[in-house]
C-alpha positions in Angstrom: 13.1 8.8 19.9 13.9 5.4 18.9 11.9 3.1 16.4 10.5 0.7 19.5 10.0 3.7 21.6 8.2 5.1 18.5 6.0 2.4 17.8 4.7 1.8 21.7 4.1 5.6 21.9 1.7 5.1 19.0 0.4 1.9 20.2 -0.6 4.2 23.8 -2.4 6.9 21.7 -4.5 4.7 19.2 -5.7 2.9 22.6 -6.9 6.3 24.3 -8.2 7.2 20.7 -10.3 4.3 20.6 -11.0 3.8 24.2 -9.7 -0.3 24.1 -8.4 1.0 27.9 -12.2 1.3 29.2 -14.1 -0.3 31.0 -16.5 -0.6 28.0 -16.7 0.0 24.5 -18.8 2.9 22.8 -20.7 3.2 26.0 -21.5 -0.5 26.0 -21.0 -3.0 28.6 -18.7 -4.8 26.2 -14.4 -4.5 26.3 -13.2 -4.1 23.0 -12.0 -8.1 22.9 -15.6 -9.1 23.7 -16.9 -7.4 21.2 -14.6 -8.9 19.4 -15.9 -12.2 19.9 -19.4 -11.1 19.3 -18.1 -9.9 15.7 -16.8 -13.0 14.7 -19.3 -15.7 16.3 -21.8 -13.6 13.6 -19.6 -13.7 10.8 -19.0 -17.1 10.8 -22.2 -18.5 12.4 -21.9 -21.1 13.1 -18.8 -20.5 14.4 -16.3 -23.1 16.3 -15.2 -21.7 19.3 -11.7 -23.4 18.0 -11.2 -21.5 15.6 -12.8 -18.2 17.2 -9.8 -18.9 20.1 -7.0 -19.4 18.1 -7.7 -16.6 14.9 -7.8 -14.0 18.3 -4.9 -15.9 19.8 -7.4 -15.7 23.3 -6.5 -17.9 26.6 -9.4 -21.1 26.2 -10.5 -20.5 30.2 -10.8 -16.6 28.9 -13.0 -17.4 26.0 -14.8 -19.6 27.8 -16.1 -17.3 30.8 -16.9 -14.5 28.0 -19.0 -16.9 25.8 -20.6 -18.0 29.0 -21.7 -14.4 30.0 -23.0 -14.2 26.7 -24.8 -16.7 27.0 -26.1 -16.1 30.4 -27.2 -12.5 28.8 -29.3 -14.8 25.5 -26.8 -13.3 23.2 -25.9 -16.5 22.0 -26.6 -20.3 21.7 -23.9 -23.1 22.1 -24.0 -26.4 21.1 -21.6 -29.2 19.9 -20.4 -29.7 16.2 -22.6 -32.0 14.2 -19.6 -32.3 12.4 -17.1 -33.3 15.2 -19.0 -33.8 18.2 -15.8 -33.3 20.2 -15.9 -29.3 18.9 -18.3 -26.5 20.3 -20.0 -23.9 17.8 -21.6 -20.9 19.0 -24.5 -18.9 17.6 -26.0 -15.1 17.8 -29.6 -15.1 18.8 -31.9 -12.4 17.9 -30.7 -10.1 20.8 -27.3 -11.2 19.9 -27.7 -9.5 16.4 -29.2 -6.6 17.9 -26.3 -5.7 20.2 -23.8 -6.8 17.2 -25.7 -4.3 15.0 -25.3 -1.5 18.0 -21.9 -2.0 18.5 -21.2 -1.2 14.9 -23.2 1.6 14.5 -21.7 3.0 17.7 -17.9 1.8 16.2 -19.2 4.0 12.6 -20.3 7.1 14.7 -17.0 6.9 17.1 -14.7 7.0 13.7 -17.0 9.6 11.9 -16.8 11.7 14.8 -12.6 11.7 15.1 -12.4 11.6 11.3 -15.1 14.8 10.7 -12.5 16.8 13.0 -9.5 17.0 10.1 -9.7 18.0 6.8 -10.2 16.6 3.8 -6.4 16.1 2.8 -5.7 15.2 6.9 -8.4 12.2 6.6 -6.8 11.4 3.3 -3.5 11.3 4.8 -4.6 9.4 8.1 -6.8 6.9 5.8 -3.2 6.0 3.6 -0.9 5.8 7.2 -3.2 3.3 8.4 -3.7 0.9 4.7 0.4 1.6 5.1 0.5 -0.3 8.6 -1.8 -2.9 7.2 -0.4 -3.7 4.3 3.5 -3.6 5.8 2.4 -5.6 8.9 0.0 -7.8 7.6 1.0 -11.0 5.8 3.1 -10.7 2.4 1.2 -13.3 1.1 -2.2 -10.7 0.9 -0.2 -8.1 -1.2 -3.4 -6.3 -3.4 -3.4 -6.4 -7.0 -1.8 -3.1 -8.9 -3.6 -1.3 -11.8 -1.5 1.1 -14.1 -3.3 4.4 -15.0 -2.5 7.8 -16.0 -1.6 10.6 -13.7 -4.4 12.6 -12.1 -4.4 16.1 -10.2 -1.4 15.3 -7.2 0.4 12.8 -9.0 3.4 14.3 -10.6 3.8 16.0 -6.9 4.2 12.5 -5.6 6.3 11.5 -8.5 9.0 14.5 -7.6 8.6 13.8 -3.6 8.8 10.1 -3.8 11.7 10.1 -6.3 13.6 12.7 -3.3 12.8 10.1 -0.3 13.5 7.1 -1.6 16.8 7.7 -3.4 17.3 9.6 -0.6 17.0 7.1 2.0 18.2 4.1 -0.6 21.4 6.2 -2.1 21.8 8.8 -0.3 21.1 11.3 -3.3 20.3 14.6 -2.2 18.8 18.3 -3.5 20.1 18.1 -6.9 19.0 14.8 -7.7 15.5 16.2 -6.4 15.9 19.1 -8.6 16.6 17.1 -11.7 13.2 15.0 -10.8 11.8 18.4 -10.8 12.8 19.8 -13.6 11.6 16.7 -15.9 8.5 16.7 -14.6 8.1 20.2 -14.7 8.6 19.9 -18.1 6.3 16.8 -18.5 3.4 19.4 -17.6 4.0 22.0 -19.2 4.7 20.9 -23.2 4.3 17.1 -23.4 2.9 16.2 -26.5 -0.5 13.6 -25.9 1.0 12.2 -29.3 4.4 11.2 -28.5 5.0 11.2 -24.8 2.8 10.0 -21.7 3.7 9.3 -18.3 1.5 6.2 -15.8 1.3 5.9 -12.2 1.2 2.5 -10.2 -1.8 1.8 -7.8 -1.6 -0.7 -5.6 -4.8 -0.4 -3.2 -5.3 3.1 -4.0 -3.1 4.4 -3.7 0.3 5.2 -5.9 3.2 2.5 -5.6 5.5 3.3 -9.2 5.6 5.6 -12.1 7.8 6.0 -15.6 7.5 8.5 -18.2 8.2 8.0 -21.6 9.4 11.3 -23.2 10.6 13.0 -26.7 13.9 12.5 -27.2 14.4 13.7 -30.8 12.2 12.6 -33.8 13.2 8.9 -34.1 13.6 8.0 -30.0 11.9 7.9 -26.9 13.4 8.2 -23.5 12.2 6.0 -20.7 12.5 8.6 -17.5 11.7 8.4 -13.7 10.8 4.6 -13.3 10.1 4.2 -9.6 8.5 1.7 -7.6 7.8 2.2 -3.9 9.8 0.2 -1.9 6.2 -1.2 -0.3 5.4 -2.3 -3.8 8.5 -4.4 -4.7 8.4 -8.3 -5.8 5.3 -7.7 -7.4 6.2 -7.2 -11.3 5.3 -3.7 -11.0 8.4 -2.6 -12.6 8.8 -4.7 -15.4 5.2 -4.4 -15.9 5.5 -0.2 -16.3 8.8 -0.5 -18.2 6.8 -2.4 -20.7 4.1 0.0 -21.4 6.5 2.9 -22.1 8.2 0.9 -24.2 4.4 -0.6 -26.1 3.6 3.1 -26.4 7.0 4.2 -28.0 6.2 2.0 -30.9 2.8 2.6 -31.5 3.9 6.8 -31.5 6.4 5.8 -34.4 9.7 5.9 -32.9 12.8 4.0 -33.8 14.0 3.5 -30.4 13.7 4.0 -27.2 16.8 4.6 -24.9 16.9 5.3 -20.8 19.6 7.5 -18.6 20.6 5.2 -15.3 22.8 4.6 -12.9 24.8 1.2 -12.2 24.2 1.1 -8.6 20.2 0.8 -9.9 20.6 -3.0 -10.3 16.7 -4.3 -10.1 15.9 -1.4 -12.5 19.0 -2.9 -14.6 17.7 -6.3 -14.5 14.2 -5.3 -15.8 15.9 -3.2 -19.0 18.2 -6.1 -19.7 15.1 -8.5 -19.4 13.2 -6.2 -21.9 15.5 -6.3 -24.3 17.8 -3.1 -23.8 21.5 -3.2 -24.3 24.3 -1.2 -22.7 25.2 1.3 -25.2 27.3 4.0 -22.9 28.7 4.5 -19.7 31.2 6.9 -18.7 32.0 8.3 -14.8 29.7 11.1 -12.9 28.6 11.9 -9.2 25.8 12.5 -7.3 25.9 14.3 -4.0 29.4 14.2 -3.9 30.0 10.7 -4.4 31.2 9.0 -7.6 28.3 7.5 -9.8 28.5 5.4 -12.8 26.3 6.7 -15.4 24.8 4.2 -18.2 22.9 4.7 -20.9 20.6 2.1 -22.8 18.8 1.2 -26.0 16.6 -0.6 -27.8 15.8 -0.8 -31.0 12.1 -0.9 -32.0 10.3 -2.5 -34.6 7.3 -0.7 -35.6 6.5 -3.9 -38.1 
């Protein structure tokens, strides 16, 4: 199936899901686009019909005949602008509320009900697709703010998985990159020191968008390992931004440097290091899959002053 095909398949199930095809909403004698209406003439009462038309991109003869049944039924008042005479507001009256309050209810109930069929880690997983589709779809502009934590329970498996798809679907890296992800994190759980090493995670509207580790090398360095950031996540700073805490940490656990393991095809992580203040110390050839890689290897020297 292709990725239009894809999409209007979903587009015909989240309509019978939600019932937008009836002939009313939740039971109601109201389509889903007039409930619509109703929504925002009470969030923004008063509300311009103007701006009511164009924010739901409606036809102006459409709007017109549903703000006139709604005013025929005393759910709402119209009047012109005091502002701009030339401009019509609308308001809810008392009944108006009241069926705006039912309608939500009955729009709580409806999603309680589909959501109380799945389990916990199904709703968890159907909550994060649909943040996914708003935040990819919705304007770039309204990108939420990150915060940078430590890992809790489920992280380091997103960590390992993450790591496989993206450089999978960016490089073409396959099982034995995967396994090498694996293995360091594996590792990470089982005998980092609190002391000397500590890993953060990314999250970007709850829910993980980046991670970097900074582990023992030997006594006097650090190694900066796994720094990822979601592909959803990029422009953002978030990379720099996590680059910079491993390296704070490193001197404030007493190393003497801090060095990192990557690969020259990496160039936006490259950019960040060299911004930082790492320098090229090694490179030599490798492979990765089966393909030629150019391994690189950088450093920086700390001062703990």
């Amino acid at each position: 199936m292709d990725m239009v095909t894809e999409v209007r398949a979903f587009n015909r199930f989240y309509t019978r899901v939600i019932g937008v095809l009836g002939a009313g909403m939740h039971d109601t004698p109201y389509s889903l686009t007039e409930a619509r209406v109703l929504f925002e003439v009470g969030a923004r009462e008063p509300a311009e019909t103007a701006d009511i038309r164009e924010l739901l991109g409606l036809d102006p003869g459409y709007l017109s005949r549903i703000l006139t049944r709604f005013e025929t039924e005393g759910l709402i008042t119209r009047r012109r602008s005091a502002e701009d005479g030339r401009r019509q507001v609308a308001e809810l009256t008392d009944d108006g509320r009241r069926t705006l309050t039912m309608l939500d209810r009955r729009s709580s109930d409806e999603v309680e009900t589909i959501l109380g069929g799945l389990t916990g880690e199904d709703r968890r997983k159907v909550i994060a697709a649909m943040r996914t589709i708003r935040t990819l779809l919705g304007p770039a502009e309204r990108r939420e703010p990150y915060v940078i934590r430590p890992p809790r329970t489920g992280d380091l498996g997103w960590v390992v998985h993450r790591h496989g798809v993206v450089y999978g679907e960016e490089h073409g890296w396959g099982a034995g990159f995967e396994a090498l992800v694996t293995r360091v994190v594996a590792d990470y759980a089982d005998h980092h020191d609190p002391a000397r090493e500590a890993a953060w995670i990314a999250e970007v509207d709850g829910e993980p968008a980046g991670c970097v580790f900074c582990v023992r090398k030997d006594d006097e360095t650090a190694q900066l390992r796994l720094l990822l950031v979601d592909p959803r996540a990029r422009g953002m700073g978030l990379g720099r931004r996590l680059v910079e805490e491993c390296v704070r940490f490193a001197r404030q656990a007493g190393y003497r440097r801090i060095m990192l393991w990557t690969r020259d095809v990496l160039a936006g992580a490259r950019k960040i290091y060299l911004d930082v203040g790492f320098t090229l110390a090694e490179q030599y050839a490798g492979e990765e899959s089966g393909a030629p890689v150019t391994e690189q290897i950088y450093v920086m020297e700390l001062d703990r002053g």
